[in-house]
C-alpha positions in Angstrom: 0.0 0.0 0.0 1.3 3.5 -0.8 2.3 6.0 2.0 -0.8 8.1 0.0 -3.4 5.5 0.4 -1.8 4.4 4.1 -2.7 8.1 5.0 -6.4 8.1 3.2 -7.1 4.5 4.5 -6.0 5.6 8.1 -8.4 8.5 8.3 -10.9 7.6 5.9 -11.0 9.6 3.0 -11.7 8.8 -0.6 -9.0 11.9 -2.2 -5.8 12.9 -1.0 -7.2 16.7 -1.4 -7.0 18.4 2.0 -8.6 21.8 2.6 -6.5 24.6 4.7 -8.4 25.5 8.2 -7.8 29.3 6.8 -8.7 31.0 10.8 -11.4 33.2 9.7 -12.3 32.2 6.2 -13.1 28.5 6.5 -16.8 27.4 7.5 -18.7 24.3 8.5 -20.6 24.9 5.1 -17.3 24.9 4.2 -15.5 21.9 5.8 -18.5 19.8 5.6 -18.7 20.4 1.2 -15.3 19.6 1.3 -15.8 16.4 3.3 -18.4 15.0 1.9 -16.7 15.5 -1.2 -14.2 12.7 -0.4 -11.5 15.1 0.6 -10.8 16.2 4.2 -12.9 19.5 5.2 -11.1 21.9 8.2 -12.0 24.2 10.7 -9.0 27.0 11.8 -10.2 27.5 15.2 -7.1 29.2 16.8 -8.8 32.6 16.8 -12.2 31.3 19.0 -13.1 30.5 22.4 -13.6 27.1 23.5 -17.5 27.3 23.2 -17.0 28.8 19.3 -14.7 25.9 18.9 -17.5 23.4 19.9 -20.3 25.0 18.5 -18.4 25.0 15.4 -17.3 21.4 15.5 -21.7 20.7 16.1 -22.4 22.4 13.4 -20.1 20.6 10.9 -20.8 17.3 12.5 -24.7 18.1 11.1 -23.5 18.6 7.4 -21.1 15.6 7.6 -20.5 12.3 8.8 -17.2 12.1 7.5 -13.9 13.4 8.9 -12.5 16.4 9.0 -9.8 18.5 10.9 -9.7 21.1 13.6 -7.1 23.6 13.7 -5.6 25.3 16.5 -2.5 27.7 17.1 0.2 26.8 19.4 2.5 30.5 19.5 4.3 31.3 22.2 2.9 35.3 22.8 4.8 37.8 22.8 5.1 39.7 26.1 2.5 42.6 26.5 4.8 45.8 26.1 2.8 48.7 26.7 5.6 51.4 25.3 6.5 48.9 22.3 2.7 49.1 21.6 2.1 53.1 22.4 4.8 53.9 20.1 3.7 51.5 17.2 0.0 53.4 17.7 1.7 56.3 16.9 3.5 55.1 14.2 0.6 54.1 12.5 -1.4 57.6 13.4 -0.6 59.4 9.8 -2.9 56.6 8.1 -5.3 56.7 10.4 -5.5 60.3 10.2 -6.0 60.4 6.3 -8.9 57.9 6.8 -9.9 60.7 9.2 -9.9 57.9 12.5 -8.4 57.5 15.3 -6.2 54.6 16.1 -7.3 51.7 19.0 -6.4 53.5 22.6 -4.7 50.4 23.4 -3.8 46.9 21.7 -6.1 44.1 22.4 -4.1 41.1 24.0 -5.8 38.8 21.3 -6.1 35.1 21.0 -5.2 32.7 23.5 -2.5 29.3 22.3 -3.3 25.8 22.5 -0.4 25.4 24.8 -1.0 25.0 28.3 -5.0 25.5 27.2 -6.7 22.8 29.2 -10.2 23.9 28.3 -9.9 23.6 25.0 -7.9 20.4 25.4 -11.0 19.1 27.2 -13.7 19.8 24.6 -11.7 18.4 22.1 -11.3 14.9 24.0 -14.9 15.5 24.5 -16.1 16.4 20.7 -13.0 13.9 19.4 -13.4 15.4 16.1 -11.1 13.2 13.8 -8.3 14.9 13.3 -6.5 17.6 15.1 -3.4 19.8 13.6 -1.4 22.8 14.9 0.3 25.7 13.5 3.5 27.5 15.1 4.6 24.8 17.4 2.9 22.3 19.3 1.6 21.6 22.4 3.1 19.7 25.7 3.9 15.8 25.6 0.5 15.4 28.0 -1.8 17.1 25.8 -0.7 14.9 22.6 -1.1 11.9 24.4 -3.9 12.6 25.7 -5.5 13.3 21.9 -3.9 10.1 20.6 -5.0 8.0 23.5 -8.3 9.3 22.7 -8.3 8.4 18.8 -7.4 11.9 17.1 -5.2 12.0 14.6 -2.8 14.8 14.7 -0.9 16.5 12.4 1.7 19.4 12.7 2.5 22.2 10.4 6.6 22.4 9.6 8.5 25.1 7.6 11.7 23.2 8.0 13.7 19.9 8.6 13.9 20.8 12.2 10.4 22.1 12.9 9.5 18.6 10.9 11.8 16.5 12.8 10.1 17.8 16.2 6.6 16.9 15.1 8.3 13.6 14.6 9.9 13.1 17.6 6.9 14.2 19.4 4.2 11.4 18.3 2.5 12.7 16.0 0.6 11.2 12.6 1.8 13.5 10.2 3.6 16.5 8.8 1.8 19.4 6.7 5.0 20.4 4.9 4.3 24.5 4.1 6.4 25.4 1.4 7.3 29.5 0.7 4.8 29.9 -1.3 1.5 29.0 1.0 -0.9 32.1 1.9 -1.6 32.9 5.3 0.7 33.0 8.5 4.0 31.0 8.1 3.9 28.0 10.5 7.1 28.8 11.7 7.8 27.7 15.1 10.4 30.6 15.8 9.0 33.5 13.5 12.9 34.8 13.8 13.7 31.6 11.8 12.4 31.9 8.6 14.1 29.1 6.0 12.2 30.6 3.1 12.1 26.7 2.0 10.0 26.7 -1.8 7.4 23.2 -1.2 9.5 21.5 -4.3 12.7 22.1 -2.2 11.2 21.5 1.0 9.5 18.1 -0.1 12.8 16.7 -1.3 14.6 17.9 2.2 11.6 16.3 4.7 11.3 12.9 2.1 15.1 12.0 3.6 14.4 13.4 7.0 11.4 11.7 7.9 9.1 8.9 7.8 6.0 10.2 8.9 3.5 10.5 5.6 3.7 14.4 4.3 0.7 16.7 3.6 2.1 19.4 1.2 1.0 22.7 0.7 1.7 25.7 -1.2 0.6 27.7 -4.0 -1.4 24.4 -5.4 -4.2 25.3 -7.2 -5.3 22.7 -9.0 -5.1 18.7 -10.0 -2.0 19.2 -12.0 -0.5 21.2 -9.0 -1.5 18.0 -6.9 -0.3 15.2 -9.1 3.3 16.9 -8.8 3.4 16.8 -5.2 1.9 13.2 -4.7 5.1 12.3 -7.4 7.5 14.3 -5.5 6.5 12.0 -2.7 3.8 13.9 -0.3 0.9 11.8 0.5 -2.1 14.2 0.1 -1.7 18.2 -0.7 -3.5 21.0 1.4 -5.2 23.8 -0.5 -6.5 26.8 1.2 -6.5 29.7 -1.1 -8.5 27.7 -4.0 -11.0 27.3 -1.6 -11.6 31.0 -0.5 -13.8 31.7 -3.5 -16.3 28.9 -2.9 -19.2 30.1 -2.2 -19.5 28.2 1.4 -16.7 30.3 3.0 -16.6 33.4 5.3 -14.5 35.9 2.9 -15.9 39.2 2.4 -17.2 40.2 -1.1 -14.1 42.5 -1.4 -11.9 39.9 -1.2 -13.1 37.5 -3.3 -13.1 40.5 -6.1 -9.2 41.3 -5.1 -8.8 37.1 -5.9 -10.2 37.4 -9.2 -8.6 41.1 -9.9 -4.9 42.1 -10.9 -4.2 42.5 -7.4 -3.8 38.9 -6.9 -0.4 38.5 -9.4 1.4 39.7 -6.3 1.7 38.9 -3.5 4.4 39.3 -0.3 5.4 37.5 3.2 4.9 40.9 5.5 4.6 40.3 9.5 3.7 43.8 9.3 -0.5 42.8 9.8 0.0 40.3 12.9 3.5 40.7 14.1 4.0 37.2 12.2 4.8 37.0 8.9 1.9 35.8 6.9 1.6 35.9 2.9 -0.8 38.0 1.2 -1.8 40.3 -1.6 0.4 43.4 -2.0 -1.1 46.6 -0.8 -0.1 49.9 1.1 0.4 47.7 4.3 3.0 45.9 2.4 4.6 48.9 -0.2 4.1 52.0 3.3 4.1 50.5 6.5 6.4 47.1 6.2 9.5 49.2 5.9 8.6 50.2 9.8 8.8 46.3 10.4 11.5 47.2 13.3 9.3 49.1 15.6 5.8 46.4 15.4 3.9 45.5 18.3 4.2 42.0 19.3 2.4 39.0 18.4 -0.7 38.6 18.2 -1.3 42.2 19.5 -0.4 43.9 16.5 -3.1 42.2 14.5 -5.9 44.4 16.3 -4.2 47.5 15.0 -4.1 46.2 11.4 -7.9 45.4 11.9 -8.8 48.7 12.9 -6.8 50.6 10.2 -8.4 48.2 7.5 -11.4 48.7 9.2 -11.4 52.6 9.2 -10.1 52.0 5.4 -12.9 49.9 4.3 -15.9 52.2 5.7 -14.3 54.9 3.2 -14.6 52.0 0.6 -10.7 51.2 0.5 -9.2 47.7 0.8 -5.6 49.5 0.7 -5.3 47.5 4.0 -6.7 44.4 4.0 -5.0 41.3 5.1 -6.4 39.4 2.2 -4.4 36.2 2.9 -3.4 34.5 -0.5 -0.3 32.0 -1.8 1.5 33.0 -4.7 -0.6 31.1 -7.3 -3.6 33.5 -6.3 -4.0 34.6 -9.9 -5.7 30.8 -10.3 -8.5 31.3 -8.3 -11.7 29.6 -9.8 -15.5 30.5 -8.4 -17.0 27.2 -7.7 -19.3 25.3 -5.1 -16.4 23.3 -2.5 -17.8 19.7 -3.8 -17.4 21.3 -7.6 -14.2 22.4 -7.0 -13.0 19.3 -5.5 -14.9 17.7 -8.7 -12.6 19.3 -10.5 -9.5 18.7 -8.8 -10.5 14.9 -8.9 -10.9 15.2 -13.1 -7.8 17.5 -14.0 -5.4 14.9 -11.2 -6.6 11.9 -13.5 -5.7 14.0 -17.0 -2.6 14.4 -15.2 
C-alpha cells in the first residue's frame, strides 16, 4: 500500500485533497462540502473560544458524517509591552489620520495558544473530532497523548527539517510540509527563523528526514498542481486559497473581487499585519508600512491594529489595507461550489 493511500485509509478519506483550516475564512458549510466530497474539510479555530470551537465542531458534525480537521494555534505570545505598543500606535497615526480615525487607545491582548489551554484540550477529547493539527509549534507531551490515547489523529505544520523532525519526535501522525509559497501566517515555530524553503525544495529535504507520511501545501491550485506533489512524494496536498472563492466560506465580497482582480499577481510575506509573517496580496500595508517592520507590536497584538486601520479603510470603501491572505498562485482562483471544486480537482489529477 502507498504512503498516499496508508494516510487516506487511516483516516478515511476517498482523495488525498486536504482543505486549509484558513482561521477566519473557513466554514462548517465549508469543511462539511469539502468532506463530503471525499477530501478532508477543516475548521481554523485558533482565533475562538472554547464554546465557538465546539459549537463549530456541532455544526459541521450536522452537514457531515465524515472526517475532517480542527485547527488550532500553538504561539508562544509575545510579552505585552505597553511602550513597544504606544509607540507603534503612533507610528501608524498618519494613516489613520487620512482615513480621518483615530487609532485603538490600546492593543487588544488577542487570542489565547493551544499550549497549556486545558479547556480547550477538554472539549476536544470530549467532541474527538477526527483529526486535530497545529500551527506555530505544538503543544506539551501530555496534551498529545492525551488526543492520541483518545483516537485523534494529529498533524503538525513544519517550515523546515527541524520544525519537521520535532513533530516527529513528538508522536505525531503527520507533517503538513508548508512550502514558501503558502498564503496565510507561516507556521514557523520561531518566526525569527524563517528558512524561506520553496514546497519542491522543501519536499525533497523532509522525504530523507522523515518517515512520517507528508501533507504538502503551497501555492497548489489545481489537479496538476497535486499530481506533482503526490510524485515528488507527499501523500495528500492541502489547498487553502483555491477554496476562498467557494461560495461556502466566510470571505468578504471585497476579497473575493481582489482574488479574481490584478491584485492577486502579487503577492508578499509581511509580519507587518499580525506581528508574524503571513503571505498576502500586496497593498499599502505591504509597499508603506512594512519598511517600519523594526518598531511592530508583538504577536498577536499587533493584529488588532491592522484590523482597525483596514477597518477605518474599508468604511471609506478602500481595501488598501486588508489582510487578504493569499499564496502565490492566487492569480488561479476559480469560483465554484467546494464539492465542484474538488470535482474538478478529482478530473484534472486523472488527465494528469
Amino acid at each position: 500500500m502507498s504512503a498516499s493511500n496508508t494516510l487516506l485509509s487511516r483516516i478515511g478519506l476517498q482523495y488525498p485533497i486536504f482543505q486549509a483550516p484558513m482561521a477566519g475564512t473557513a466554514t462548517p458549510a465549508l469543511a462539511a462540502a469539502v468532506s463530503n466530497a471525499g477530501g478532508l474539510g477543516a475548521l481554523g479555530l485558533g482565533n475562538v473560544s472554547v464554546e465557538t470551537a465546539r459549537e463549530q465542531i456541532r455544526q459541521t458534525r450536522q452537514l457531515t458524517d465524515k472526517p475532517f480537521n480542527v485547527n488550532f494555534f500553538c504561539h508562544v505570545a509575545d510579552p505585552a509591552d505597553q511602550e513597544r505598543e504606544s509607540n507603534w500606535l503612533k507610528r501608524l497615526q498618519p494613516w489613520f489620520a487620512e482615513l480621518d480615525a483615530e487609532p485603538p487607545a490600546a492593543l487588544d491582548a488577542g487570542y489565547d495558544s493551544f499550549i497549556d489551554n486545558g479547556a480547550m484540550l477538554d472539549m476536544l477529547l470530549e467532541e474527538r473530532p477526527a483529526v486535530v493539527s497545529f500551527h506555530f509549534g505544538l503543544p506539551g507531551a501530555e496534551a498529545i497523548t492525551a488526543l492520541k490515547d483518545a483516537g485523534i489523529y494529529l498533524m503538525g505544520c513544519a517550515t523546515c527539517v527541524e520544525e519537521a523532525r520535532a513533530i516527529e519526535a513528538a508522536g505525531l501522525d503527520a507533517i503538513v510540509a508548508q512550502g514558501y509559497e503558502a498564503g496565510g501566517h507561516r507556521g514557523l515555530f520561531d518566526p525569527k527563523q524563517e528558512s524561506g524553503l520553496l514546497l519542491d525544495e522543501l519536499l525533497a529535504q523532509l522525504k530523507e528526514a522523515t518517515s512520517l507520511p507528508i501533507v504538502a501545501t503551497g501555492g497548489l491550485m489545481d489537479g496538476k498542481d497535486i499530481t506533482r506533489v503526490l510524485q515528488a512524494g507527499a501523500s495528500a496536498a492541502q489547498l487553502g486559497t483555491a477554496f476562498i472563492s467557494c461560495p461556502e466560506s466566510a470571505a468578504p465580497a471585497a476579497y473575493r473581487e481582489q482574488l479574481l482582480s490584478p491584485a492577486a499577481s502579487e503577492t508578499a510575506v509581511t509580519a507587518i499585519f499580525s506581528g508574524r509573517p503571513a503571505r498576502g496580496m500586496v497593498n499599502r500595508s505591504h509597499r508603506e508600512i512594512s519598511p517600519h517592520v523594526g518598531e511592530l507590536a508583538g504577536y498577536p497584538q499587533a493584529y488588532s491594529a491592522a484590523k482597525a486601520l483596514h477597518a477605518a479603510a474599508a468604511a471609506k470603501g478602500s481595501h488598501d489595507f486588508a489582510p487578504y491572505w493569499a499564496g502565490t498562485s492566487a492569480h488561479r482562483s476559480r469560483v465554484l461550489p467546494a464539492s465542484e471544486l474538488v470535482a474538478c480537482l478529482v478530473q484534472e489529477m486523472q488527465q494528469t
